[in-house]
VOPAGU-2260 file (C-alpha; in pm, 1 decimal, decimal comma):
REM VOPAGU-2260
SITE   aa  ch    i         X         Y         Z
SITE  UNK   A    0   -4313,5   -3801,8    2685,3
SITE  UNK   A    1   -4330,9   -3497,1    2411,6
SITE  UNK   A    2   -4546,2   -3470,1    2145,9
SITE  UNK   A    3   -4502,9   -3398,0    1793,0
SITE  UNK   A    4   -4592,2   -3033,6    1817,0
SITE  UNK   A    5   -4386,3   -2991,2    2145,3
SITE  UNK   A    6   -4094,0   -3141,0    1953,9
SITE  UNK   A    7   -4148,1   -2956,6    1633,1
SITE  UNK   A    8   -4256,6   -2576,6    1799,5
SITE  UNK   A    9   -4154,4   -2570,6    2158,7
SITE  UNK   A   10   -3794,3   -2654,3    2189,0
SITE  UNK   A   11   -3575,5   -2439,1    2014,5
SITE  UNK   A   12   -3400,8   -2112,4    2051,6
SITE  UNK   A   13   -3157,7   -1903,1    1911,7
SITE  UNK   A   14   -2995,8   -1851,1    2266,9
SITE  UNK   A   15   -3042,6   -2014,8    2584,2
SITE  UNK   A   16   -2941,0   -1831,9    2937,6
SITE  UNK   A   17   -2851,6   -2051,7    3220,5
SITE  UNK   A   18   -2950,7   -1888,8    3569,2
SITE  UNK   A   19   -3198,8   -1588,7    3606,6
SITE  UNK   A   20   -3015,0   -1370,0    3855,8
SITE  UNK   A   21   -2843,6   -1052,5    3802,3
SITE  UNK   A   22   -2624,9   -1138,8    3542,7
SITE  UNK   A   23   -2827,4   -1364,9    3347,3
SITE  UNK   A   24   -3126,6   -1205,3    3297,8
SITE  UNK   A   25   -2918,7    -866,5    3214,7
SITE  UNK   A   26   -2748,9   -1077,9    2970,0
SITE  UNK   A   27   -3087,6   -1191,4    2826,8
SITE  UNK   A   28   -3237,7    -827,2    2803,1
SITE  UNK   A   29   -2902,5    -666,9    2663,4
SITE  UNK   A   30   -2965,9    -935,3    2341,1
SITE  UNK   A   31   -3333,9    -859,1    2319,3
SITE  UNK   A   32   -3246,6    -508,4    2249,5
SITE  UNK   A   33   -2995,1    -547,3    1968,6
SITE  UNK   A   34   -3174,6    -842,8    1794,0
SITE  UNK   A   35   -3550,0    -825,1    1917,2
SITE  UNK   A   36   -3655,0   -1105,5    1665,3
SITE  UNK   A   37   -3366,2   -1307,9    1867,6
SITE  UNK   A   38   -3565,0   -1628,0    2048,1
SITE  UNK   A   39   -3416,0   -1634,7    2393,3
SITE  UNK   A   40   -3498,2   -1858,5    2662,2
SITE  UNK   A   41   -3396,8   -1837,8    3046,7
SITE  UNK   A   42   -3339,6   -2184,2    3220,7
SITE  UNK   A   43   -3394,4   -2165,0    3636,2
SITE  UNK   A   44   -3309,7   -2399,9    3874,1
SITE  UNK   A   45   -3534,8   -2306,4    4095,0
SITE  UNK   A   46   -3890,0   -2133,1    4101,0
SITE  UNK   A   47   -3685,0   -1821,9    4257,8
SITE  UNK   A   48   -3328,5   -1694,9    4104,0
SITE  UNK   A   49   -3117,9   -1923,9    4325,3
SITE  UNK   A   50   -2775,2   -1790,9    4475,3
SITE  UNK   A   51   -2696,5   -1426,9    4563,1
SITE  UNK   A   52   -2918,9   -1235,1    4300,4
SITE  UNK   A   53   -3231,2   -1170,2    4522,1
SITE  UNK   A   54   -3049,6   -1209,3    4840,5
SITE  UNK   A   55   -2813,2    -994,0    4877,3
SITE  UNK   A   56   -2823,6    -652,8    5127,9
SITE  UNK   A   57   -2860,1    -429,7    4792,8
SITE  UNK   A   58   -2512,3    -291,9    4800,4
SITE  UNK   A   59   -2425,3     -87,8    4517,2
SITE  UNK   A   60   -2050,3     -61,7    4578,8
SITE  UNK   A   61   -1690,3      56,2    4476,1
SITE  UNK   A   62   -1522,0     -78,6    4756,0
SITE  UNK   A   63   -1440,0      13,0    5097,5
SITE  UNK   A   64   -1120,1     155,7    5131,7
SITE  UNK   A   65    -971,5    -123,6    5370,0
SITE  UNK   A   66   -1111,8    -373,1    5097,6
SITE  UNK   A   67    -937,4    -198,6    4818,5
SITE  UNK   A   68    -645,7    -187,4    5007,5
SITE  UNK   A   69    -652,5    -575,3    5016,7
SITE  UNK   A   70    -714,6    -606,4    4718,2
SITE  UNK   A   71    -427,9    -360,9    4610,8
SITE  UNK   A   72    -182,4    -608,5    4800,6
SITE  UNK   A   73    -270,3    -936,7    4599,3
SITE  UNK   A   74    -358,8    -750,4    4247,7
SITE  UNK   A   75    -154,3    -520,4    4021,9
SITE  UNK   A   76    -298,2    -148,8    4026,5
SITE  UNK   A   77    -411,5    -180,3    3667,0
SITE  UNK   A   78    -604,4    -457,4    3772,0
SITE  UNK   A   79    -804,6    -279,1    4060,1
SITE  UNK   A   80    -871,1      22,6    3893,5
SITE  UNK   A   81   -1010,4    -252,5    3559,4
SITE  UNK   A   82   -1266,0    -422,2    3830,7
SITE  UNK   A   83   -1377,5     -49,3    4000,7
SITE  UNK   A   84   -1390,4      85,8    3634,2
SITE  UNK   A   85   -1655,1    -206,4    3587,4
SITE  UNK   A   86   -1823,5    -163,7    3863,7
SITE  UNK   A   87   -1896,1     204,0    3786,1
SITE  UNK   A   88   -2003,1     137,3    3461,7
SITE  UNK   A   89   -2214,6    -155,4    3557,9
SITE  UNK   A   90   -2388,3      52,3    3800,5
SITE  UNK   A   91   -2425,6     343,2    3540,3
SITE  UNK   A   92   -2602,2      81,4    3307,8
SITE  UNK   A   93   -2810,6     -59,4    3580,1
SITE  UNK   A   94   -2967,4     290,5    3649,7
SITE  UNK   A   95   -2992,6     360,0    3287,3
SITE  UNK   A   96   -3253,0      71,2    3250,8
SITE  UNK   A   97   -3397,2      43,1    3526,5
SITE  UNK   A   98   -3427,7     422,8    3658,6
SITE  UNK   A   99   -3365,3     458,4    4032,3
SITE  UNK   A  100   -3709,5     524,8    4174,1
SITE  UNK   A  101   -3782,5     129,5    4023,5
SITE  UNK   A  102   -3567,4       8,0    4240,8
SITE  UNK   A  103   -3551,6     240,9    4548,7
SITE  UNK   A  104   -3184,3     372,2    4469,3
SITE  UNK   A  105   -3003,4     617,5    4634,6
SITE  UNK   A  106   -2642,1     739,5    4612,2
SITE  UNK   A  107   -2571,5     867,2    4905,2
SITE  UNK   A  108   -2213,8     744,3    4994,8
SITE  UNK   A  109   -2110,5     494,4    5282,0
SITE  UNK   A  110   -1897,4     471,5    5598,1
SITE  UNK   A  111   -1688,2     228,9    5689,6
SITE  UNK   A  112   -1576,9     151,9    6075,1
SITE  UNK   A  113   -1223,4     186,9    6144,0
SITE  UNK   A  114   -1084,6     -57,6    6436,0
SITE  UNK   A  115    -787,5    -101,5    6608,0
SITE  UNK   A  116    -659,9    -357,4    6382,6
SITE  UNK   A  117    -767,7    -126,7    6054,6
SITE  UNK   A  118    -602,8     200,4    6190,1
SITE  UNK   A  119    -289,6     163,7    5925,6
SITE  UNK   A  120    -483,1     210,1    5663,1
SITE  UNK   A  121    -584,3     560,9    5733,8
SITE  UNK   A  122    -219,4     674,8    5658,2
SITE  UNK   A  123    -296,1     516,6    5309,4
SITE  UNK   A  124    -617,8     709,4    5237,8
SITE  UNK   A  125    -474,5     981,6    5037,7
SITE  UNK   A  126    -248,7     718,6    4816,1
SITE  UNK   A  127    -622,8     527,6    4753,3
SITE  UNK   A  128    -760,0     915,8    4683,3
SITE  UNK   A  129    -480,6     996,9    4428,1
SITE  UNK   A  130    -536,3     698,8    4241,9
SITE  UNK   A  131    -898,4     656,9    4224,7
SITE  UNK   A  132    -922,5    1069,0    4135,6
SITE  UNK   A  133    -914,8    1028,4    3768,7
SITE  UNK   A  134   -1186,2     720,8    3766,1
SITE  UNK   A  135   -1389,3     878,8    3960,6
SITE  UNK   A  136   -1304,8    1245,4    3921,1
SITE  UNK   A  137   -1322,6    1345,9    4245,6
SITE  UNK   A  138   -1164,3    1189,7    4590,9
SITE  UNK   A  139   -1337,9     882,6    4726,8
SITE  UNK   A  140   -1302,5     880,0    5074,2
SITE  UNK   A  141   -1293,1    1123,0    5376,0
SITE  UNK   A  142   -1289,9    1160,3    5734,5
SITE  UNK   A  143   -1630,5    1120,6    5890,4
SITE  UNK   A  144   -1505,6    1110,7    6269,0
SITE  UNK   A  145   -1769,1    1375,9    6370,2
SITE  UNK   A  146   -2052,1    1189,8    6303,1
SITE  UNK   A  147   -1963,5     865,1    6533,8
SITE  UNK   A  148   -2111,0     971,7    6879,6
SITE  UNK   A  149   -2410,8    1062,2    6665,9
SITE  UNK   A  150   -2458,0     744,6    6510,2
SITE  UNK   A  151   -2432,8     565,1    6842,7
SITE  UNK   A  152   -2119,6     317,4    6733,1
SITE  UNK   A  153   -1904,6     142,7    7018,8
SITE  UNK   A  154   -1629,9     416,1    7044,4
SITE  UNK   A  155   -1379,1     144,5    7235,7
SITE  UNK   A  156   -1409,1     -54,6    6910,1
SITE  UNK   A  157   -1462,2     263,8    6640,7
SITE  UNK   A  158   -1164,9     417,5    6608,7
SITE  UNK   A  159   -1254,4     637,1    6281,6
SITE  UNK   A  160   -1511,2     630,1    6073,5
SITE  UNK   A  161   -1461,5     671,7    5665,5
SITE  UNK   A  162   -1674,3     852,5    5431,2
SITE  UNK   A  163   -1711,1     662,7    5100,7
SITE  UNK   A  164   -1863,7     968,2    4812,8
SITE  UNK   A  165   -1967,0     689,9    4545,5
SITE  UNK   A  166   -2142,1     444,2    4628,1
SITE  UNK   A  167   -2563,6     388,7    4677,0
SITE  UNK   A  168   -2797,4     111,7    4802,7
SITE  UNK   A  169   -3099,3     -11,3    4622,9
SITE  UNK   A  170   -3409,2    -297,5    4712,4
SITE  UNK   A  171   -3277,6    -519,6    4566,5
SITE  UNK   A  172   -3666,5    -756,1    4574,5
SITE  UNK   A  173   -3732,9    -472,1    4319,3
SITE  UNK   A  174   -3480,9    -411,1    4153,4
SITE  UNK   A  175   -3530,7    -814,9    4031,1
SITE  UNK   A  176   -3860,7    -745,6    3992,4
SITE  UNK   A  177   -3812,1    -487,3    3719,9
SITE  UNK   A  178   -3535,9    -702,3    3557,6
SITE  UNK   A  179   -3789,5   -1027,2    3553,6
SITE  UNK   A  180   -4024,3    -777,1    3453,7
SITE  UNK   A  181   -3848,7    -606,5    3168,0
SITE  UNK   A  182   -3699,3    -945,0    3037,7
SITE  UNK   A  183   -4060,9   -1095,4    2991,7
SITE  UNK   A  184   -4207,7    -745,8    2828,7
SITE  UNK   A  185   -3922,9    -778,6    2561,9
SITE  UNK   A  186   -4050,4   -1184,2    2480,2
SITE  UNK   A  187   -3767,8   -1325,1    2710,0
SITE  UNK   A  188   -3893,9   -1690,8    2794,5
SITE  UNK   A  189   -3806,9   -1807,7    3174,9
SITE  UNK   A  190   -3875,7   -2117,0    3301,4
SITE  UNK   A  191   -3814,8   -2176,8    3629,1
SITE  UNK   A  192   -3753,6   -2556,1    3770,6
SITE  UNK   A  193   -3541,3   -2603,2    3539,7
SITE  UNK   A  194   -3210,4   -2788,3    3625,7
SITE  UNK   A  195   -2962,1   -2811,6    3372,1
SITE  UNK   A  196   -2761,4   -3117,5    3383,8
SITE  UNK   A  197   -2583,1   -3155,0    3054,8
SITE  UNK   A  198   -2509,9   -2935,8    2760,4
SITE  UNK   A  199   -2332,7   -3119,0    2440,7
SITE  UNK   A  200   -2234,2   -2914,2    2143,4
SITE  UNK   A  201   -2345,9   -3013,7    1791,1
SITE  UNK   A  202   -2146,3   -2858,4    1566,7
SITE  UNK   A  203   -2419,3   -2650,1    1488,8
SITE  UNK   A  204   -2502,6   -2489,5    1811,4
SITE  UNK   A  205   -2568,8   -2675,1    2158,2
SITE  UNK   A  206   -2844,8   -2915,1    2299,5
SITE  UNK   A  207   -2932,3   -2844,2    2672,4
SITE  UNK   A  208   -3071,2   -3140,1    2855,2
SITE  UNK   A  209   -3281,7   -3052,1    3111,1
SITE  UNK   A  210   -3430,7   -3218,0    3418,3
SITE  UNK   A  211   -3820,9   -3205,8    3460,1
SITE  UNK   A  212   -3926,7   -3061,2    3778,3
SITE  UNK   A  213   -4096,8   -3404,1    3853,3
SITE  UNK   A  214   -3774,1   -3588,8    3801,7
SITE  UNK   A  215   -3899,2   -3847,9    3585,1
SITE  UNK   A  216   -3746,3   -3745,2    3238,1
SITE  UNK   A  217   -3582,8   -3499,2    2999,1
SITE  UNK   A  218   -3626,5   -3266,6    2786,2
SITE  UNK   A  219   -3400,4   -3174,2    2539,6
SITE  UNK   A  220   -3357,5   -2777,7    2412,3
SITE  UNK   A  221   -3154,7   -2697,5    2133,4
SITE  UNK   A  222   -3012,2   -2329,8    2050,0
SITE  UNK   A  223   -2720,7   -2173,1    1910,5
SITE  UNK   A  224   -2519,0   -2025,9    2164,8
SITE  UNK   A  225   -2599,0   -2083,2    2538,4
SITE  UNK   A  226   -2440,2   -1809,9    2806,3
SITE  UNK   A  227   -2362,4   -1983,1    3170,6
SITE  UNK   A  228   -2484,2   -1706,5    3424,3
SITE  UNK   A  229   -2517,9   -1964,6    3704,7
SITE  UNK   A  230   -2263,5   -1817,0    3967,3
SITE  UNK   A  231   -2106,2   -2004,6    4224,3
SITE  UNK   A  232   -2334,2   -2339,9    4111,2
SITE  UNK   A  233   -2131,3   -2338,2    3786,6
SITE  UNK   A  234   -1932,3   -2615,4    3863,4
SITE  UNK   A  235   -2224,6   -2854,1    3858,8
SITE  UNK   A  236   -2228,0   -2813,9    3484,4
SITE  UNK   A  237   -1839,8   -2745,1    3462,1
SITE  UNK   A  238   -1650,3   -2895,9    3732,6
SITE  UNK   A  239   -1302,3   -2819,2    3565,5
SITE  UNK   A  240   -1347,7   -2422,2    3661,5
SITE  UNK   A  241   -1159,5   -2165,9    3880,7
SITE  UNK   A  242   -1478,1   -2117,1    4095,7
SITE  UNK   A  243   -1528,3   -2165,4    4469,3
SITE  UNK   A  244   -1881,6   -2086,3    4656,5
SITE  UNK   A  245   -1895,4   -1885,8    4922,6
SITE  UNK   A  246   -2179,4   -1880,4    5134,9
SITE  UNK   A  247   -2317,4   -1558,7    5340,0
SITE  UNK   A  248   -2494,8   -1499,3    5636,3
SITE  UNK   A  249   -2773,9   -1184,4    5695,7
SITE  UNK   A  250   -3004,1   -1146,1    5971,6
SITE  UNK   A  251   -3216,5    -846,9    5967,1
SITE  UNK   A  252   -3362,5    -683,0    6271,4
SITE  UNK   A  253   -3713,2    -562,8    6387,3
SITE  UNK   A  254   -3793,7    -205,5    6358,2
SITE  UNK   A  255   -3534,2     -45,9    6625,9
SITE  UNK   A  256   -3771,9     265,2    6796,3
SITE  UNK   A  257   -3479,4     609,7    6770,5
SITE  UNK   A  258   -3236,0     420,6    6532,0
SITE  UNK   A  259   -2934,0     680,9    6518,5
SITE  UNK   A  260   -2819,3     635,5    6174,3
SITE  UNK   A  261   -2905,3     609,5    5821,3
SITE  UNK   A  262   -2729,2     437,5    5504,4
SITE  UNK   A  263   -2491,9     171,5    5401,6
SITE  UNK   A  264   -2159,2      36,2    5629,4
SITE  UNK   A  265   -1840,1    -188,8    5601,4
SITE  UNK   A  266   -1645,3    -350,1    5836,0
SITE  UNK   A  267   -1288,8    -509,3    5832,6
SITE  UNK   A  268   -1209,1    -553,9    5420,2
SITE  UNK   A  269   -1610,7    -553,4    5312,0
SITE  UNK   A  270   -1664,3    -882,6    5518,4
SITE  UNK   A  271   -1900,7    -736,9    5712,9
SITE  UNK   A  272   -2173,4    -501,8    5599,3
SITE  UNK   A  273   -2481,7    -362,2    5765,1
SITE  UNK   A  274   -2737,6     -60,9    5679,1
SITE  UNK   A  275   -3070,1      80,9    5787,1
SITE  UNK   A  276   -3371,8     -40,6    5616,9
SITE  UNK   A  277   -3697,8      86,2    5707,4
SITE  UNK   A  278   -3587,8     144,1    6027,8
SITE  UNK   A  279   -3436,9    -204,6    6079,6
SITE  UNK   A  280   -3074,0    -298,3    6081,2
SITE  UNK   A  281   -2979,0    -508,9    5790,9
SITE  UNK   A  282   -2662,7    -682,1    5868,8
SITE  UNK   A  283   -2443,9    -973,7    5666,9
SITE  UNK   A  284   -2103,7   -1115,5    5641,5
SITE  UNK   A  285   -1891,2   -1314,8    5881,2
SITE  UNK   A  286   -1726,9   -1576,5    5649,8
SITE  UNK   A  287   -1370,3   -1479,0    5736,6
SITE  UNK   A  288   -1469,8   -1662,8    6040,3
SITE  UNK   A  289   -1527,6   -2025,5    5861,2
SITE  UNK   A  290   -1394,5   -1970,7    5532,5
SITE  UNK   A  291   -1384,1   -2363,0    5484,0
SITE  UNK   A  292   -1725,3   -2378,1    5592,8
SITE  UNK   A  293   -1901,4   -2134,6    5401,9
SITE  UNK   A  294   -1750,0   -2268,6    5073,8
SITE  UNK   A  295   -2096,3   -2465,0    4994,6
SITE  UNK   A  296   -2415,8   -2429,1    4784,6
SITE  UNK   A  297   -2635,1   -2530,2    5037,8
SITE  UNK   A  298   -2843,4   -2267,2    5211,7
SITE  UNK   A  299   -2852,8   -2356,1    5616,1
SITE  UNK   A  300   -2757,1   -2102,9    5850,5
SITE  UNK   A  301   -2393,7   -2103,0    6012,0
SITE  UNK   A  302   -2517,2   -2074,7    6402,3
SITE  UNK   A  303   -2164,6   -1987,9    6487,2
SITE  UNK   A  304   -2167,8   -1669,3    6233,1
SITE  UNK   A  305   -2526,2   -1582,8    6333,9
SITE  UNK   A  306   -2440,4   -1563,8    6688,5
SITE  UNK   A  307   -2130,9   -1319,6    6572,6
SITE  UNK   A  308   -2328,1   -1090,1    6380,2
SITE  UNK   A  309   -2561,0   -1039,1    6664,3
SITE  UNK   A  310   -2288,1    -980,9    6908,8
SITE  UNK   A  311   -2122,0    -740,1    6664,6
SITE  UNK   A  312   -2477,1    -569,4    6672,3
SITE  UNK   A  313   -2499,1    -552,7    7068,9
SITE  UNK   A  314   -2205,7    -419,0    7133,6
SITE  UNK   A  315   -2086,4    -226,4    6857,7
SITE  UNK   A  316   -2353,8    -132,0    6673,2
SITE  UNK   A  317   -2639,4    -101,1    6885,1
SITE  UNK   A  318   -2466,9     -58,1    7215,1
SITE  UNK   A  319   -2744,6      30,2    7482,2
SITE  UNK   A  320   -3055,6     -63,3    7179,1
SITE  UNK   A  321   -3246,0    -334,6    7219,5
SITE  UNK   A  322   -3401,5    -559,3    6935,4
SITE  UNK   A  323   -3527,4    -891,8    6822,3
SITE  UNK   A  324   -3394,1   -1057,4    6472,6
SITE  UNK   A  325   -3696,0   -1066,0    6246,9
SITE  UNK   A  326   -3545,6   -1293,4    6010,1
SITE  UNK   A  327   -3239,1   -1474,6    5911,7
SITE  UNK   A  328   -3091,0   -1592,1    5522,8
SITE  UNK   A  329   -2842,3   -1688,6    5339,1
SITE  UNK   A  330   -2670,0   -1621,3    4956,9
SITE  UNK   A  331   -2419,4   -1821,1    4789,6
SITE  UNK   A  332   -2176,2   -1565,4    4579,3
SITE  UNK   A  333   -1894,8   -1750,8    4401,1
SITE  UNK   A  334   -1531,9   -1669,1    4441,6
SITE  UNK   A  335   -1169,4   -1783,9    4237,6
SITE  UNK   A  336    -791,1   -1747,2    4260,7
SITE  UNK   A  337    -842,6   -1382,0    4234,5
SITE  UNK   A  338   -1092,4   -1124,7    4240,5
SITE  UNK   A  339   -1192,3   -1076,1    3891,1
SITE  UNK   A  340   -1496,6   -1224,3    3709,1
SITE  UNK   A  341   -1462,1   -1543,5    3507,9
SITE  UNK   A  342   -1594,7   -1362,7    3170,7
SITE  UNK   A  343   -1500,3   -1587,8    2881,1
SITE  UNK   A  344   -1545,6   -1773,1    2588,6
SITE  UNK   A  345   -1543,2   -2159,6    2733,2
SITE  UNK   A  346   -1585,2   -2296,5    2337,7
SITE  UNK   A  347   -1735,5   -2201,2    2049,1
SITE  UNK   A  348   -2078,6   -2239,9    2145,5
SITE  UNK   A  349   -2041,0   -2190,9    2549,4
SITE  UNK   A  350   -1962,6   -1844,0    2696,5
SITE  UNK   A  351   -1924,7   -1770,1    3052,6
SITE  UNK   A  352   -2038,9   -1497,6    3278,7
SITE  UNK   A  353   -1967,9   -1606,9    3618,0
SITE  UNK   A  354   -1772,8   -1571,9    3988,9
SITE  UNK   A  355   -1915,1   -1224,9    4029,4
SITE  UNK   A  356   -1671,3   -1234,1    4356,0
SITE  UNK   A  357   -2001,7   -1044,8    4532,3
SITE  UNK   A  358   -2026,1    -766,7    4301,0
SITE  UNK   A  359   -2326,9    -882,0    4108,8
SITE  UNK   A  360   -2525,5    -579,5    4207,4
SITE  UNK   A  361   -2253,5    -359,4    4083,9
SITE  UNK   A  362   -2100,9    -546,0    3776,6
SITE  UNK   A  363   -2401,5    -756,2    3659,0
SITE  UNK   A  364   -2541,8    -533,0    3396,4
SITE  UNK   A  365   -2201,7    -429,8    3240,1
SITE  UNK   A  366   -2107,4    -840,2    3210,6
SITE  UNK   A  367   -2463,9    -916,5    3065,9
SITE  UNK   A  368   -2423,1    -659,1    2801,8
SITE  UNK   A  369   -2028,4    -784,6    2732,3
SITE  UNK   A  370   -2220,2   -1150,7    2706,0
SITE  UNK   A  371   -2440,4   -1061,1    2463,2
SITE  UNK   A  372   -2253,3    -930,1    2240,3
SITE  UNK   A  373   -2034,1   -1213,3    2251,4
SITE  UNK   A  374   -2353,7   -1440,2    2174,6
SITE  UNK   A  375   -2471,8   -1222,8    1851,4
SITE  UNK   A  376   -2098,3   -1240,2    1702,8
């Protein structure tokens, strides 16, 4: 039950976010800075950004070159160097507001492992060079071959090792933080708890029904424009979408005593990823394994995927190590027909930025800022 003064003062906006991850809060920040007088208000689902936002292994990538390779098979050139151009100029934006000692970044490059079954796509390393070189004005990717026995790796499973020039990690727990905390010094409402479950256009902007965390009534918002940053649980407001989740699995390690290596690594078209973190091995991926499986919002652990990543650990990784798993979690990232974001107008009133295909980290900021200035038109 609201009161008067609720009703009258407390309910309406000029622009309501849905979901306070990546994208969404960028979005939310980007409109605060071209119309600071702008009322905006950030609707959670849950008292933390729920999906892939805040856990994530705080990637900040271009691609792997077997992954762009893949991806060069299914999309049109154009098309590929479109998503890396985002992704580079998401990035760029990122560090621009944020600054990189906020967030712990650091660009210094990748590797990628190179098996048996990825050996073919070294011949096609200088035909991925040529046509990343003017993007990225330089070549991308290199032999690193010297640098295996020192880092340790299996060599009856490494058969190269790839040197990736462009791309940088971040902590991603604080790199949130100073979005959450830059959102809410600009007069950004969030309210977490929140769970949307119907929006209905007026003809004068849009009322946003909203669950109460207690479950035993609504309440009503009312705004303008509303932008739909909620990822892969989109389809819970919008079931008619292109949008499929897929779920994640990361384990991290205790701290490994003499850990040979340092930085960020893919595996077999970007499905697996690990990288040193504080001396711990942060390690993810696996859903080519259960790809029906891992199409789900909810959160439990896939024991069959866990079990993989910590054999992949043992004996290619850390051959001859030994550690103990500190921890184990799961994101949901949201995927579609093809590999580039659902950024769109839905109606007049409803604008999307989701299905972030894993690149929130990269792409976030660049689709926040493209949302906002859809929202102010």
């Amino acid at each position: 039950m609201l009161s008067f003064w609720e009703k009258q003062s407390l309910l309406q906006y000029d622009y309501i976010i849905a979901g306070s991850g990546i994208v969404g809060l960028s979005t939310a920040i980007s409109l605060k800075e071209r119309q600071p007088a702008a009322r905006v208000l950030v609707l959670e689902r849950d008292i933390l950004p729920t999906g892939a936002s805040t856990k994530n292994a705080g990637f900040a990538c271009i691609g792997s070159l077997t992954e762009l390779l893949a991806d060069l098979d299914t999309m049109p050139e154009a098309d590929v160097l479109a998503l890396l151009e985002l992704r580079r100029k998401g990035l760029q934006m990122l560090r621009q507001r944020l600054g990189d000692g906020r967030m712990d970044y650091h660009e210094n490059g990748s590797y990628e492992l190179i098996g048996v079954a990825e050996e073919p796509a070294l011949q096609q390393m200088d035909r991925v060079n040529d046509l990343l070189r003017p993007l990225l004005k330089g070549d991308a990717f290199s032999s690193a071959n010297e640098k295996v026995p020192f880092f340790g790796f299996n060599r009856n499973y490494v058969k190269a090792l790839i040197s990736n020039n462009y791309e940088g990690e971040l902590h991603t727990g604080k790199m949130m933080r100073g979005l959450i905390d830059m959102a809410i010094e600009r007069g950004v409402e969030i309210k977490t708890g929140c769970t949307i479950t119907d929006m209905e256009e007026t003809g004068t902007g849009v009322s946003v029904v909203v669950l109460r965390s207690d479950g035993t009534d609504q309440i009503v918002f009312s705004c303008r424009k509303i932008a739909v940053c909620t990822n892969a649980f989109t389809r819970q407001l919008l079931p008619d979408l292109d949008l499929q989740p897929g779920r994640g699995q990361v384990l991290i390690t205790g701290v490994i005593p003499g850990l040979p290596f340092k930085g960020i690594f893919h595996m077999e078209e970007g499905y697996y990823y690990f990288r040193e973190l504080e001396g711990r091995v942060l390690f993810g991926g696996g859903r080519n394994l259960d790809f029906g499986g891992e199409a789900t919002t909810h959160f439990e652990l896939n024991l069959r995927i866990q079990e993989e990543l910590e054999n992949r650990l043992r004996n290619i990784i850390l051959p001859g190590l030994s550690f103990t798993v500190a921890d184990r979690w799961t994101g949901i990232m949201a995927f579609g027909s093809n590999r580039q974001p659902l950024v769109k107008h839905y109606s007049n009133s409803v604008i999307l930025g989701v299905r972030m295909g894993g690149m929130g980290v990269a792409i976030g900021s660049a689709v926040g800022s493209q949302l906002a200035g859809w929202l102010l038109e």
